[in-house]
C-alpha positions in Angstrom: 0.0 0.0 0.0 2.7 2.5 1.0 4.7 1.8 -2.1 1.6 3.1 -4.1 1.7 6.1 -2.1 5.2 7.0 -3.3 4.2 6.3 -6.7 1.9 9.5 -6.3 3.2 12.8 -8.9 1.7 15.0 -6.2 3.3 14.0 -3.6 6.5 13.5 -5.7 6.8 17.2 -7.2 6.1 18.0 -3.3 9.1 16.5 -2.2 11.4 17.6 -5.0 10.4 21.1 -4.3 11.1 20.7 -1.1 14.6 23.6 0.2 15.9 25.0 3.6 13.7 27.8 4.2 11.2 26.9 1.3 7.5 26.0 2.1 5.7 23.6 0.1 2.2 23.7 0.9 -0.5 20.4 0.1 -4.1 21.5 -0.1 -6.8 18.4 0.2 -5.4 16.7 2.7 -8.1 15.0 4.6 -7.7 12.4 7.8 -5.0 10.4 8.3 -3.6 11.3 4.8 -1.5 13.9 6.4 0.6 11.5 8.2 0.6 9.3 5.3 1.9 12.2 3.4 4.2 13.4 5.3 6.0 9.8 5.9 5.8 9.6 2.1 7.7 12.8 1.8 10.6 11.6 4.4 11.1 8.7 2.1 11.0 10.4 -1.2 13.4 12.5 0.5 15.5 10.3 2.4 15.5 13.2 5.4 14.3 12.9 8.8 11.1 14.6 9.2 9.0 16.0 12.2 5.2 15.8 11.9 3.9 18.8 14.4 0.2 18.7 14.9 -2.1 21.4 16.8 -3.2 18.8 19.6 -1.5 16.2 21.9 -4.3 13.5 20.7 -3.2 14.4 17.0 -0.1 13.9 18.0 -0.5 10.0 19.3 -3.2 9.7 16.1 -0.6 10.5 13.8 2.1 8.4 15.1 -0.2 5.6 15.2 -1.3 6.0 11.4 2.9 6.5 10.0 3.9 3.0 11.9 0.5 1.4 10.5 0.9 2.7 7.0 4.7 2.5 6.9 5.5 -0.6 9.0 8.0 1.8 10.3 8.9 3.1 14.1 7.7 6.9 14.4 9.6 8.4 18.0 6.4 10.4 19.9 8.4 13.4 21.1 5.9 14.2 24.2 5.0 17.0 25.9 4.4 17.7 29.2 0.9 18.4 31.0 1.6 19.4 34.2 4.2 21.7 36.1 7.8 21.4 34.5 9.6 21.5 37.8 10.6 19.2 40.0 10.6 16.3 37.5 12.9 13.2 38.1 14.8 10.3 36.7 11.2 8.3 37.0 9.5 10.5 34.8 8.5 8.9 31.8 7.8 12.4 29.7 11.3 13.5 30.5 12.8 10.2 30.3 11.2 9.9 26.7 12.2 13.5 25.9 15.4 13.2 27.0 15.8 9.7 25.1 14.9 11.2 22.3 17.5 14.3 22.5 20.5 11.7 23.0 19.2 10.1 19.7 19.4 12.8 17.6 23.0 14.2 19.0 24.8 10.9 18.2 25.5 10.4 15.0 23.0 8.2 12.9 25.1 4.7 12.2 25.7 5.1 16.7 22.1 5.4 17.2 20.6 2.1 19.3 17.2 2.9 17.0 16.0 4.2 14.3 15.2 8.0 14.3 13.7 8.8 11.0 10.0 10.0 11.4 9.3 12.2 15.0 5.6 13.5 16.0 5.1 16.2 18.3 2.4 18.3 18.7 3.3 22.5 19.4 2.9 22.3 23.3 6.0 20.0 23.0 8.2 22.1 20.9 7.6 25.5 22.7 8.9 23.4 26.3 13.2 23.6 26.0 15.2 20.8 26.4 18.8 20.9 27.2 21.2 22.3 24.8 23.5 19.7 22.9 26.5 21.5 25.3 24.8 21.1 28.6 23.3 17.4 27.5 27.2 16.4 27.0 28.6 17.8 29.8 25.5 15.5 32.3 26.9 12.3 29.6 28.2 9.6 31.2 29.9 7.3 28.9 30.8 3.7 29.4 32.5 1.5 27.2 33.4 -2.2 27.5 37.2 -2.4 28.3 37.6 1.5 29.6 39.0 2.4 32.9 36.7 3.9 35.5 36.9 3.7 39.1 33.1 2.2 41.0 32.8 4.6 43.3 32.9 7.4 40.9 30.3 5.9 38.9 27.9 5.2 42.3 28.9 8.9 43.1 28.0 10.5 39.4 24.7 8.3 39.7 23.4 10.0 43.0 23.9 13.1 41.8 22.5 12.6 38.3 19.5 11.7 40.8 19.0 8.2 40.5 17.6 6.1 43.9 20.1 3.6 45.4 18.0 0.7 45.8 18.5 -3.0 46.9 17.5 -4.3 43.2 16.6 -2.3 40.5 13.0 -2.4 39.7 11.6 1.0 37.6 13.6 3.3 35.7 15.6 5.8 37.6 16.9 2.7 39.9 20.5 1.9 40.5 21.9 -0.7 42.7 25.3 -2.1 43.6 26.7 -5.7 45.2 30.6 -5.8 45.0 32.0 -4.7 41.9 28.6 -5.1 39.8 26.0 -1.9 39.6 22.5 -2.4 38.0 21.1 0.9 36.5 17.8 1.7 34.9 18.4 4.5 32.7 15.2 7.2 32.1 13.6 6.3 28.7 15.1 2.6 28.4 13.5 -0.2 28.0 15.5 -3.0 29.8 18.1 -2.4 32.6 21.9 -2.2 32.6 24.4 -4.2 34.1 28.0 -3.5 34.5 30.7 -5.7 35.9 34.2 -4.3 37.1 37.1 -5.8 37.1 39.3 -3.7 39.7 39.2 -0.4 37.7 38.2 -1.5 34.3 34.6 -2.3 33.2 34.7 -5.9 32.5 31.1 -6.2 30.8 28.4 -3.9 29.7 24.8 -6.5 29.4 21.2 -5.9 29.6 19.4 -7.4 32.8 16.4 -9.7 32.8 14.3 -7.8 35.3 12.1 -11.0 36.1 15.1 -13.7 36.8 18.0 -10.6 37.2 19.8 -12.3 35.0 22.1 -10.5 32.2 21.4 -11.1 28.7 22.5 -9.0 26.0 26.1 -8.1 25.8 26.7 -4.4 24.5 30.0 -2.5 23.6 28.8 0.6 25.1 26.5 2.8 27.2 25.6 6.6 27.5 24.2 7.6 30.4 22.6 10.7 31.0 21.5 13.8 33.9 18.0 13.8 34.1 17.9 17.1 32.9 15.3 16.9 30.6 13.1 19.7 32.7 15.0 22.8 32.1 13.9 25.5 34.9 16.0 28.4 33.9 17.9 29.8 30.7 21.0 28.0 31.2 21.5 25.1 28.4 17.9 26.0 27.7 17.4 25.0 23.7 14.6 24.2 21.4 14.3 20.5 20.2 14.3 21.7 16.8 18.1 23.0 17.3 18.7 19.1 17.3 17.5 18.1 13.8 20.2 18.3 11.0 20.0 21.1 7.9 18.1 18.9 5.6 15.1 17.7 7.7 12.0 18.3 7.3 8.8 19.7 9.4 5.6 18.7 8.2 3.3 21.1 10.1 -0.8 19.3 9.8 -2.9 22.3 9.8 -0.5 25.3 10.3 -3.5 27.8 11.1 -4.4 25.4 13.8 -1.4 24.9 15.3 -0.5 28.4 15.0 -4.0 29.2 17.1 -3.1 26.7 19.4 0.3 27.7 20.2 -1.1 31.4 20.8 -3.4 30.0 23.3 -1.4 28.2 25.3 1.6 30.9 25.5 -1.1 33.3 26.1 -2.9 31.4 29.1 0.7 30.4 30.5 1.3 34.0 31.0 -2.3 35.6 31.6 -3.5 32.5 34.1 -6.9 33.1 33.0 -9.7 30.4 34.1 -10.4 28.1 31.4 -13.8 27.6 29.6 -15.4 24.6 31.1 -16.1 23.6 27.4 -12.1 23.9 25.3 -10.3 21.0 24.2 -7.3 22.6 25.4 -8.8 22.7 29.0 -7.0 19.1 30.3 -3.9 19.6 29.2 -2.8 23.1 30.3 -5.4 24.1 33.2 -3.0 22.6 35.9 -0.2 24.7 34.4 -0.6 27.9 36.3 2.7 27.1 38.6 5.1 26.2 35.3 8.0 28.8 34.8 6.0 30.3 32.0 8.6 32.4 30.9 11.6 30.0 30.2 9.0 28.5 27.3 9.6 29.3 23.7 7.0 31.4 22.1 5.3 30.7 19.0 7.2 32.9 17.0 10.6 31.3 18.7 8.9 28.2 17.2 8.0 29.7 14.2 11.5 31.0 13.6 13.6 27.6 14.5 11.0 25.9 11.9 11.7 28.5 9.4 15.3 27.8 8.8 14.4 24.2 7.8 12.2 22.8 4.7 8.5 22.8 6.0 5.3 20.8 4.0 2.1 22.3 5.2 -0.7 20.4 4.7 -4.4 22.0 4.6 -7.7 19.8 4.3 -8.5 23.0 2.1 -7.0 25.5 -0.1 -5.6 28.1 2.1 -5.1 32.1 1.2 -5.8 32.9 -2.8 -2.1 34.2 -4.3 -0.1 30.7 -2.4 1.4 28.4 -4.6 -0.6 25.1 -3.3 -0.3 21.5 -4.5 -3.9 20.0 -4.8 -3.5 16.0 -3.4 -7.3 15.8 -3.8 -7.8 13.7 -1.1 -11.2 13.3 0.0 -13.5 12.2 3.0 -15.4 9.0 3.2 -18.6 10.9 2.8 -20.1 7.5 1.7 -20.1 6.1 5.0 -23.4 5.5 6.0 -25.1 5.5 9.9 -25.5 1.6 8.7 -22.9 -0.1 8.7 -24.4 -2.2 5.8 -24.7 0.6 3.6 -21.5 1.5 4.3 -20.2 -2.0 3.2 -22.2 -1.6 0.0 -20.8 2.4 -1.0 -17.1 0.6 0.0 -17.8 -2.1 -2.4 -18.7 -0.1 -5.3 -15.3 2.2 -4.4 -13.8 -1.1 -4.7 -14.9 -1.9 -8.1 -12.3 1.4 -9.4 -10.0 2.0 -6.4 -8.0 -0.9 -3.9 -9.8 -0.4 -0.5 -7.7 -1.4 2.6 -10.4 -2.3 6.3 -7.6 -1.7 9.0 -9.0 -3.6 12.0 -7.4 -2.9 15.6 -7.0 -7.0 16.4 -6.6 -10.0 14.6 -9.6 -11.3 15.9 -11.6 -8.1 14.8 -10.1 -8.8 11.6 -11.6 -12.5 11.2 -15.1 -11.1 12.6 -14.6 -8.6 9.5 -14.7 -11.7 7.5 -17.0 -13.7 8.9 -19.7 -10.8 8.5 -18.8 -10.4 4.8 -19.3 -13.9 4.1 -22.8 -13.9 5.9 -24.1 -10.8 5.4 -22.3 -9.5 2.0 -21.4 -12.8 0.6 -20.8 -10.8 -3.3 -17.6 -8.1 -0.8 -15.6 -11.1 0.0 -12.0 -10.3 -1.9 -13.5 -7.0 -2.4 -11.6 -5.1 0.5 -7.9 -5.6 1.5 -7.4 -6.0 5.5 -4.8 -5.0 7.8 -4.4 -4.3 11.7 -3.8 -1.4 12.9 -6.0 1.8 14.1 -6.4 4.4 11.7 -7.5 7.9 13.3 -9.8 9.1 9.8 -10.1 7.3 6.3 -10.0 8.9 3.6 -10.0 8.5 -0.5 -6.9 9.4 -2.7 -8.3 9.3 -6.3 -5.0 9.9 -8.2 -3.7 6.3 -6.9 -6.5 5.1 -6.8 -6.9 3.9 -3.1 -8.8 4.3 0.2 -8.3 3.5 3.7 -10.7 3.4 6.4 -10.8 2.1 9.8 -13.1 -0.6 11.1 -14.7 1.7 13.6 -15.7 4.2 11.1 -17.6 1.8 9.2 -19.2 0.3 12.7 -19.7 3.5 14.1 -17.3 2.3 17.5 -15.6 5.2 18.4 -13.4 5.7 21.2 -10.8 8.0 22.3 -7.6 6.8 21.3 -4.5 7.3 23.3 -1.1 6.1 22.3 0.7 3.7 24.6 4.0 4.8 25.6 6.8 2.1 25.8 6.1 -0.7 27.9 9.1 -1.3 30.2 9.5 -4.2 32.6 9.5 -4.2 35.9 10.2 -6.8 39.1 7.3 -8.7 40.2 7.0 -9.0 43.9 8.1 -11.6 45.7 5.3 -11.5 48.6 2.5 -9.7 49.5 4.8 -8.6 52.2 6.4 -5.7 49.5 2.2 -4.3 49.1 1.4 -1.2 50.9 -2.3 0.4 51.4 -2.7 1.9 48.1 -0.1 0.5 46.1 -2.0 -0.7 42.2 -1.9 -4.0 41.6 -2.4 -5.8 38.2 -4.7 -9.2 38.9 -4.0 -11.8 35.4 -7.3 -12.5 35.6 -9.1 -9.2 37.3 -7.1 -6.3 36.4 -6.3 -3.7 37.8 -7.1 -2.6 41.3 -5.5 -0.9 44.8 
C-alpha cells in the first residue's frame, strides 16, 4: 500500500520542491492522509522529518497512522501536561524526551534505533530541552574495556538523581553488590548491568528484570543527567536545534497549530480560568505554577522551523495568491449510519480504487470476514485487510486507493491514546512488599488498589 503512495506525482513534485527555508504547501489533505503524506515525503526525500500537529491527541493519532501505513517506528516526542519543575529520573515524559534528544545528538550509524520520522504536537516544541553542550557535559559514557573507578560511577549516579535501591526495579533505579551496579536509565527499555574488574569495566549486558539475569552483551553505554526539565535559561534549547539542515517539518494544519500555540503561550502568562467547554482545558489548566517564561514562544517556534524545509498540509485550499499543490484527497462521505450501507458504497469504491479495512485486532479482523461472508457474501476479496488503528479514512483518487478504519464503518468510536513504551518491571516476591494503596495488576481481574 505505502509503495503506491510514493508512486503519487503529487506528492513526488512536493518533495522535490522541497529547500531549507522553502514552504511547500498540500491542499486536500483529509484524515490520516496527512501522516501518510508526510512519511511519504521523508522517504521520497530520504530526510528525517517531524510531523507537528495542533493537539496532543493528533499527536498520538498520527504516530499511530505512519507505523501502521509505513511498517516503520515513528519516535512520539511528548509534551508535558503538568508543572515542569521538579521532575525526576522516574518521569516517563522527561525520560522519553530526553531519550529522544540523546538520539538525535549521536550520530546516525551510533544510534541504538532508528530516528527517521518524530511527531510532536506544538505544546511540545515550545517546552526547552537541554542544549547539545549542557546534554554532553551531564553524559556519562561507558565503554566495555575502559577504565573507571566504581565509586565514581555510584557517586556520578546519585547526583544525576538516580535512587540507590537493593534491586533495581523501575527506571531511575541503580543498585550495587561488589563490583557489579544495575542501572535503569530514564527512557530505556531494559536495565543495565556493568561488571568491574578492579578499575576496568569488564562487561556492559542488559538485565532480565524477572530472573536478574544478564542477557545481551553491549560494547557501550551513554548515560545521561536527568535534565530533561529545564527550569532556567542555562543550556535551555529548542528540540528543533537538534534536527540536521536537511530535515523536514511537516506542520498538519498550520493555522491550527499556529491558534493553538497562541493559546497556550497566552494562558501560561495571563492565568486566566479556562472555559469549562475547550479541548485545550486538560492539558494546560494545571499549568498555572510552570515557569511560563523559560518556554519558547510561538514565533521562537516559528523562527527555529523556518530555517528548515516545511510541508504544510491544509484539508482546504488556504489564502488565494499561495502556490498550493492540490492531493485531492477526500473524505469518506459515503459512510453511511448503517454499517451495511456503508459495506455496500465501499464495495462499489472497490470496483475502481483498492480499499484497505484496518482492524485494531486479529480477531476483529476474522469477525470482519465472517460478516462479509454472511451478510455480504458478493464483498468477500472486495476489500484488503490490515491491523492497525487508523484515526480518519480517507480517498486518494489519483492512486486510486482508500483507507478506512473498522470503527468508522461500525460506528465504534473511542478516544484513542497512544501507549508509551512498555518497560519491565520486578514482580513481587510476597504480598509482604504491598502497601495500602499501592495498584496491583490481577491476570485474571485487572487492575485494582
Amino acid at each position: 500500500m505505502f509503495e503506491k503512495v510514493l508512486a503519487s506525482r503529487s506528492l513526488r513534485r512536493a518533495a522535490s520542491r522541497l529547500a531549507p527555508g522553502r514552504a511547500v504547501k498540500l491542499a486536500g489533505v483529509w484524515g490520516s492522509s496527512g501522516a501518510l503524506a508526510a512519511a511519504a515525503v521523508a522517504t521520497l526525500r530520504r530526510a528525517m522529518t517531524l510531523v507537528v500537529t495542533a493537539q496532543l491527541d493528533e499527536a498520538d493519532a498520527a504516530a499511530d497512522d505512519i507505523e501502521v501505513f509505513t511498517a516503520r517506528p515513528a519516535q512520539l516526542f511528548p509534551a508535558w501536561e503538568t508543572d515542569l519543575a521538579g521532575h525526576v529520573a522516574t518521569d516517563d515524559v522527561s525520560a522519553t524526551r530526553l531519550r529522544l534528544c540523546n538520539l538525535l545528538a549521536q550520530p546516525a550509524n551510533l544510534r541504538d534505533e532508528p530516528v527517521e520520522l518524530i511527531v510532536a504536537p506544538v505544546m511540545a516544541l515550545m517546552q526547552p530541552v537541554p542544549s547539545a553542550q549542557a546534554l554532553a557535559a551531564a553524559r556519562k559514557p561507558l565503554r566495555r574495556g575502559a577504565v573507571q573507578d566504581i565509586e565514581e560511577l555510584v557517586a556520578w549516579l546519585v547526583e544525576a538523581g538516580f535512587d540507590h535501591v537493593e534491586q533495581v526495579e523501575q527506571q531511575g533505579d541503580f543498585a550495587r553488590r561488589g563490583g557489579i551496579v544495575d542501572v535503569f536509565p530514564p527512557g530505556a527499555t531494559a536495565a543495565l548491568r556493568v561488571e568491574f574488574a578492579g578499575d576496568q569495566i569488564d562487561s556492559l549486558r542488559r538485565v532480565d528484570l524477572d530472573t536478574q539475569r544478564s542477557t545481551e552483551a553491549i560494547d557501550g553505554y551513554d548515560l545521561t543527567f536527568s535534565a530533561a526539565a529545564v527550569t532556567d535559561d542555562s543550556g535551555r534549547a529548542s528540540v528543533l536545534d537538534y534536527l540536521p539542515s536537511d530535515a523536514v517539518v511537516c506542520l498538519i494544519e498550520p493555522g491550527a497549530i499556529t491558534e493553538t500555540a497562541e493559546t497556550i503561550y497566552h494562558r501560561l502568562h495571563d492565568i486566566e480560568p479556562p472555559l469549562a467547554s475547550d479541548p485545550l482545558d486538560e492539558a494546560i489548566a494545571t499549568q498555572a505554577a510552570a515557569p511560563a517564561a523559560n518556554w519558547f514562544t510561538p514565533q521562537e517556534v516559528a523562527s527555529a522551523a523556518g530555517r528548515l524545509a516545511r510541508l504544510e498540509t491544509y484539508a482546504f485550499h488556504p489564502a488565494e495568491g499561495t502556490e498550493t499543490i492540490d492531493l485531492g484527497v477526500r473524505s469518506l462521505h459515503m459512510l453511511a449510519e448503517k454499517p451495511q450501507e456503508s459495506l455496500e458504497a465501499l464495495g462499489e469504491l472497490a470496483a475502481t480504487d483498492e480499499v484497505w479495512v484496518y482492524c485494531e485486532t486479529p480477531a476483529e479482523q476474522q469477525r470482519f470476514g465472517e460478516l462479509l461472508a454472511a451478510s455480504h457474501p458478493k464483498l468477500i476479496g472486495a476489500f484488503r485487510t490490515a491491523i492497525g488503528h487508523v484515526a480518519a479514512g480517507f480517498h486518494f483518487p489519483e492512486i486510486h486507493l482508500a483507507a478506512v478504519g473498522h470503527h468508522e464503518i461500525f460506528h465504534r468510536y473511542a478516544k484513542h491514546r497512544r501507549l508509551r513504551r512498555v518497560r519491565t518491571g520486578r514482580p513481587i516476591d510476597s504480598l509482604l512488599d504491598l502497601y495500602p494503596g499501592d495498584y496491583v495488576v490481577h491476570v485474571a481481574h485487572g487492575i485494582a488498589r
